[in-house]
C-alpha positions in Angstrom: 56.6 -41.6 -13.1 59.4 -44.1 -13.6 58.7 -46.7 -16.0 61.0 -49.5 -15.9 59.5 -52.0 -12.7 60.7 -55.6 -14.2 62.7 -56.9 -11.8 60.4 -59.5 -10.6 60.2 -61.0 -13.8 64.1 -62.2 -13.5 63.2 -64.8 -11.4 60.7 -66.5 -14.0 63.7 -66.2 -16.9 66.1 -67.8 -14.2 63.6 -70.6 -14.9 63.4 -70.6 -18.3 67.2 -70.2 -18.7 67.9 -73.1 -16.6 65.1 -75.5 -18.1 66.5 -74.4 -21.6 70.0 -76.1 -20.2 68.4 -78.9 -19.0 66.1 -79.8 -22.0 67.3 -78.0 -24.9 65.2 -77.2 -27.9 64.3 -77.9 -31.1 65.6 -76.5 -34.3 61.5 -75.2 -34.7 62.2 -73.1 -31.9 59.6 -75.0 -30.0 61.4 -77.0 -26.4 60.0 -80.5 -27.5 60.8 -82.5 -30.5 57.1 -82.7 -31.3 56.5 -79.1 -32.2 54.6 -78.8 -28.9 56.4 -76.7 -26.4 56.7 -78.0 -22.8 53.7 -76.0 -21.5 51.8 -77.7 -24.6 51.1 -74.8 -26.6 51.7 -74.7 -30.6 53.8 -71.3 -29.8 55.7 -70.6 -33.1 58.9 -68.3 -34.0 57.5 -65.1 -36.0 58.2 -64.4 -39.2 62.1 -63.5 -39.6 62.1 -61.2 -41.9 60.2 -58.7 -39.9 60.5 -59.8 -36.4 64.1 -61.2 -35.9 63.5 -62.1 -31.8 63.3 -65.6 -30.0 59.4 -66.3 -28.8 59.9 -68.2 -25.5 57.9 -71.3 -26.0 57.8 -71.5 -22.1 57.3 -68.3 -21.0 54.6 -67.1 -18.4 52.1 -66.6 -21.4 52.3 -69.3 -22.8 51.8 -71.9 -19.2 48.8 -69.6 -18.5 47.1 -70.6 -22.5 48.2 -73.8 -21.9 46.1 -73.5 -18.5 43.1 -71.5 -19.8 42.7 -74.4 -22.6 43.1 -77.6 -20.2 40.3 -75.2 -18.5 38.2 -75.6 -21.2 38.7 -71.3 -21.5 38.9 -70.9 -25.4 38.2 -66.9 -25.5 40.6 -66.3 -22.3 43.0 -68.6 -24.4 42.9 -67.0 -27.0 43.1 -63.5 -26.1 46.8 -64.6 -23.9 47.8 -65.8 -27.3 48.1 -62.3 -28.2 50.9 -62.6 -25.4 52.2 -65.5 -26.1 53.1 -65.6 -29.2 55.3 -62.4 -29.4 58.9 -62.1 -28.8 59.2 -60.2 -25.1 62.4 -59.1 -23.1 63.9 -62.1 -21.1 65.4 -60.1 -17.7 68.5 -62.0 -16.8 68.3 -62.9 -12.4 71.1 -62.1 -10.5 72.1 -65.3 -9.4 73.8 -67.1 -12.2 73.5 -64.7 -15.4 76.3 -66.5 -17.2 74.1 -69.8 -17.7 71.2 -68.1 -17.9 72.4 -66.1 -21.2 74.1 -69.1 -22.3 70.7 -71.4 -22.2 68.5 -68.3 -23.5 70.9 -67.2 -26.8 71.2 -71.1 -27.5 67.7 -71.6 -27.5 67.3 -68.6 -29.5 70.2 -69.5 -32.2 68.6 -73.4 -32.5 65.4 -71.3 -33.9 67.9 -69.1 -36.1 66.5 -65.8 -34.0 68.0 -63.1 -31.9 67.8 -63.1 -28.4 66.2 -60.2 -26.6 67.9 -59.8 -23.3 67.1 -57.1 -20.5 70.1 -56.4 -18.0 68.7 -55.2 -14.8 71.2 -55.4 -12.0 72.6 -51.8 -11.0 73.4 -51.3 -7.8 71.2 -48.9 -5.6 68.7 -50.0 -8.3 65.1 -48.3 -8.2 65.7 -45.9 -5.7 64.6 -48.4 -3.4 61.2 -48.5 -4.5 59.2 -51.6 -5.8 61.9 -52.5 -7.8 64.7 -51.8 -5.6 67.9 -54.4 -5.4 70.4 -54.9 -7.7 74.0 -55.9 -7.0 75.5 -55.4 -3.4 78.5 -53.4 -5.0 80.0 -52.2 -7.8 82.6 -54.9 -7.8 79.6 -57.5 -7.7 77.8 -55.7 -11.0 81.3 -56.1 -12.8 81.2 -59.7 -12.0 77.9 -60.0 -13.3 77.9 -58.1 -16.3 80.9 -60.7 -17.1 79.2 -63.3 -16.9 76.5 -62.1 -18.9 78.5 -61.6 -21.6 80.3 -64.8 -21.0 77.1 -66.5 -21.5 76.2 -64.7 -24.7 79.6 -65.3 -26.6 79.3 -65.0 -30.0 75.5 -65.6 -30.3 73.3 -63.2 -31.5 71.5 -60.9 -28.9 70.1 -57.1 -28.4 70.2 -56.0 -25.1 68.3 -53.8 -23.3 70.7 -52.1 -20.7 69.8 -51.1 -17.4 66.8 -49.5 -17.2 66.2 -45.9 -15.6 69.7 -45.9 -14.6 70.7 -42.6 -16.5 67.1 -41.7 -15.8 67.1 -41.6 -12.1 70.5 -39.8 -11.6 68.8 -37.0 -14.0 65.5 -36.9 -11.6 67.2 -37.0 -8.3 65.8 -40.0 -7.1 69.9 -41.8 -7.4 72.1 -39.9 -4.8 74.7 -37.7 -6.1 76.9 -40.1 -3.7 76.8 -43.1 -6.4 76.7 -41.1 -9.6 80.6 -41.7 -10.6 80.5 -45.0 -9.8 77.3 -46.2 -11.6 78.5 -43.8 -14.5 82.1 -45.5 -14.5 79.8 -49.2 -13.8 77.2 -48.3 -17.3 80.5 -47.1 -19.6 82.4 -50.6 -18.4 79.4 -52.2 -19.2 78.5 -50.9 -22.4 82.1 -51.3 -23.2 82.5 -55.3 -22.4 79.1 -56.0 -23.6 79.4 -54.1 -27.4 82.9 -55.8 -27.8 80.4 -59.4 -28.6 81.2 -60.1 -32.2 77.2 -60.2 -32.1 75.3 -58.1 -29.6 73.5 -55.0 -29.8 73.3 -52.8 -26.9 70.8 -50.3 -26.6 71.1 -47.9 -23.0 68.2 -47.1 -21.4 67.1 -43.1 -22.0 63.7 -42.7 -20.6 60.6 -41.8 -22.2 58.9 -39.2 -24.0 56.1 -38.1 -20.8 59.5 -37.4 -19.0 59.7 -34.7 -22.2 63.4 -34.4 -21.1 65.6 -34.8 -23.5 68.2 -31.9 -22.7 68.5 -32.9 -19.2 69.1 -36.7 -20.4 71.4 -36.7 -23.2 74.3 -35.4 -21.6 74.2 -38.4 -18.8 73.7 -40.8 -21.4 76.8 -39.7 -23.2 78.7 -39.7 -19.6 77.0 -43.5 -19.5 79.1 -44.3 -22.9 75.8 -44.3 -25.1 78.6 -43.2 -27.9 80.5 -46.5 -27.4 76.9 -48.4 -27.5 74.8 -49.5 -30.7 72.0 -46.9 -29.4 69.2 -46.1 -26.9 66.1 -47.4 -25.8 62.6 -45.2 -24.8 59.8 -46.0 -23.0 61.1 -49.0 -21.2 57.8 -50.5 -19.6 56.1 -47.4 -20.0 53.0 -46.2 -21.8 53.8 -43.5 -24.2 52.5 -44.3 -27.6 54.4 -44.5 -30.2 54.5 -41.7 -32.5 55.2 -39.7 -29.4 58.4 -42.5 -28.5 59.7 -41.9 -32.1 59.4 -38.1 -31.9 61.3 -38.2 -28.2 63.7 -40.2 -29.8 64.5 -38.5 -32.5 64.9 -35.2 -31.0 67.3 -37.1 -28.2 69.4 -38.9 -31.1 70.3 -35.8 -32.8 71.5 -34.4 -29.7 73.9 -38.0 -29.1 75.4 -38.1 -32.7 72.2 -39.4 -34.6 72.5 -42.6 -32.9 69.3 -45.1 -33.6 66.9 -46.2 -31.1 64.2 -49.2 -30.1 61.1 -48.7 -29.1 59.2 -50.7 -26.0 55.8 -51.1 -27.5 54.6 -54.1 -25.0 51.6 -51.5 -23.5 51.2 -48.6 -25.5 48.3 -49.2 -27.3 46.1 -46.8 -25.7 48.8 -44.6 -24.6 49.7 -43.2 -20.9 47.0 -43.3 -18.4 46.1 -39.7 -17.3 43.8 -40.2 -13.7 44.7 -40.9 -10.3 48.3 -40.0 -8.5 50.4 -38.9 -11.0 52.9 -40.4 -8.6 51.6 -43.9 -9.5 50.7 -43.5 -13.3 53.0 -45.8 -13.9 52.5 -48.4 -11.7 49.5 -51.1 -13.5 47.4 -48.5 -14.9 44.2 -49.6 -15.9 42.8 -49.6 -19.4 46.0 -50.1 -21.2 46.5 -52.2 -24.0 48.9 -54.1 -26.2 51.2 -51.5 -28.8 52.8 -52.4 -31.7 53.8 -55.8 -32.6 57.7 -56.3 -32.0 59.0 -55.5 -35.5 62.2 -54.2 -37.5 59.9 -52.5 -39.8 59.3 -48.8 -37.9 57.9 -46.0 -38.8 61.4 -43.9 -38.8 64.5 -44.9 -39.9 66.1 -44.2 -37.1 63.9 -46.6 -34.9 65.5 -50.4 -35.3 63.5 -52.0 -33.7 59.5 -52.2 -31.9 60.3 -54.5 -29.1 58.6 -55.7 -26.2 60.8 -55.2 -23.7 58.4 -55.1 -20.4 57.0 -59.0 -20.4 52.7 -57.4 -20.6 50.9 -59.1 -18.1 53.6 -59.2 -15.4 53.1 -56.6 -12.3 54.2 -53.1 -12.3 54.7 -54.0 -8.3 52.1 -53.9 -5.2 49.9 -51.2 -6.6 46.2 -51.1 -7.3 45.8 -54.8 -6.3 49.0 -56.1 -8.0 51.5 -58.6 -6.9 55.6 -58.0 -6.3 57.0 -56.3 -9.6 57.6 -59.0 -12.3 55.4 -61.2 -10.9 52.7 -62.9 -13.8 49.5 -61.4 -13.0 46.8 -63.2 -15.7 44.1 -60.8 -15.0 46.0 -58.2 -15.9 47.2 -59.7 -19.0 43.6 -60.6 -19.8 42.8 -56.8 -20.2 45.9 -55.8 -21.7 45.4 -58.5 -24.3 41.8 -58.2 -24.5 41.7 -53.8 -24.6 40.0 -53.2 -28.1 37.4 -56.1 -28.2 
């Protein structure tokens, strides 16, 4: 129903972000001067010319290959590589955002790549559902979104904003009781964050089973989507991606023909049609890895295929899942393994 369910996964960037400070990393893009990174995995940058975004050498795929092969696992190795060695959305945690940007865009501009950054932190967040939390206030979000662009500065970074913000005032689930304010909070943001000499900001605007898109783009325009570099659709959701590209082009001419990104991290077999359609959503099973992150799309409109949900990370407690965010490897071995 909703699609966003990441904010579990802020804790494991807090601990990348504050590693990167503490060890830096190599010009390679690797963490260790070896080539290795520090979960000793050969985890390379891709190509720049068609994929422009940092690979986290560190990252939850990457320990669990470098755990499968220790294991002696070769196939289950293998098939997390498929993980692994894509560029997927580092969700800042709410505790220090201002070093945690800093270490991740540093690490990203020492490999000569763009940092892809997801900023997840609105107040009343999630309806108070598995994602729920965010900042206490809106004076608290202000803070952080500050120091979130603090730690950016003038390094290169797109940023995902706020997912199913916009969304969840449309649907009813956000009271009518914090609309102002969270629209007031998204426009501030959009604002502070788009005035970085080099960040891309990209506000959340749902995805294409919502099939919404004149009940959206008003909001969005209310949320500043004018002031910002464009929108993103299908945010951890399953759409597939001709249908993304067709949702987003129908909601871009109605918001000045402004460009769009794609989340393609688990769209490969498209949305999952059985059970509660209440929990669709939620880690369906039989999904699959989409597209590969790339700047090369099939619209011109679409800048970017990105992986903006981390795949193998939990939708939340549902169908045997742990907390949202959390790394869940047998998930991730079917996601990674759909297809074989």
């Amino acid at each position: 129903m909703y699609g966003t369910r990441g904010a579990g996964a802020r804790a494991a960037a807090t601990a990348v972000g504050a590693a990167l400070l503490l060890a830096g990393c190599s010009s390679s893009g690797s963490a260790g001067g070896n080539g290795k990174s520090r979960a000793g995995t050969d985890i390379a940058q891709r190509p720049k010319g068609t994929d422009p975004y940092w690979v986290d050498p560190d990252g939850n795929a990457a320990r669990q290959v470098a755990a499968y092969r220790k294991a002696g696992k070769t196939a289950e190795a293998d098939r997390i590589s498929r993980i692994a060695e894509r560029p997927t959305g580092e969700w800042l945690g709410p505790e220090n955002p201002e070093a945690e940007a800093r270490g991740l865009t540093r690490a990203a501009r020492q490999a000569d790549r763009t940092a892809l950054l997801v900023l997840y932190d609105i107040p009343h967040r999630d309806c108070g559902q598995f994602s729920q939390g965010g900042a206490a206030d809106g004076d608290a979000y202000r803070a952080w979104i500050e120091g979130a662009a603090r730690g950016i500065g003038d390094r290169r970074a797109t940023v995902i904003l706020e997912p199913d913000a916009v969304l969840h005032m449309v649907d009813g689930c956000t009271p009518d009781a914090f609309h102002e304010e969270r629209y007031d909070l998204l426009r501030g943001a959009v604002a502070r964050l788009g005035a970085l000499p080099n960040t891309k900001v990209y506000l959340d605007a749902g995805n294409a089973g919502w099939q919404q898109p004149d009940q959206i783009f008003r909001p969005l325009q209310r949320a500043g989507v004018a002031q910002a570099d464009g929108f993103a659709v299908n945010v951890s959701n399953f759409s597939s991606t001709q249908d993304s590209i067709a949702y987003g082009k129908q909601l871009s001419a109605k918001v000045g023909g402004k460009h769009f990104v794609v989340d393609t991290s688990r769209n490969g077999n498209g949305p999952y049609t059985d059970g509660d359609p209440r929990e669709r959503w939620c880690n369906p099973p039989g999904r699959a890895l989409g597209e590969a992150p790339t700047t090369r799309t099939a619209d011109p409109l679409a800048d970017a295929y990105l992986w903006v949900k981390r795949p193998g990370e939990s939708d939340g407690t549902c169908k045997g899942g742990p907390k949202a965010g959390d790394w869940w490897p047998a998930y991730a071995l079917k996601l990674a393994g759909a297809g074989d």
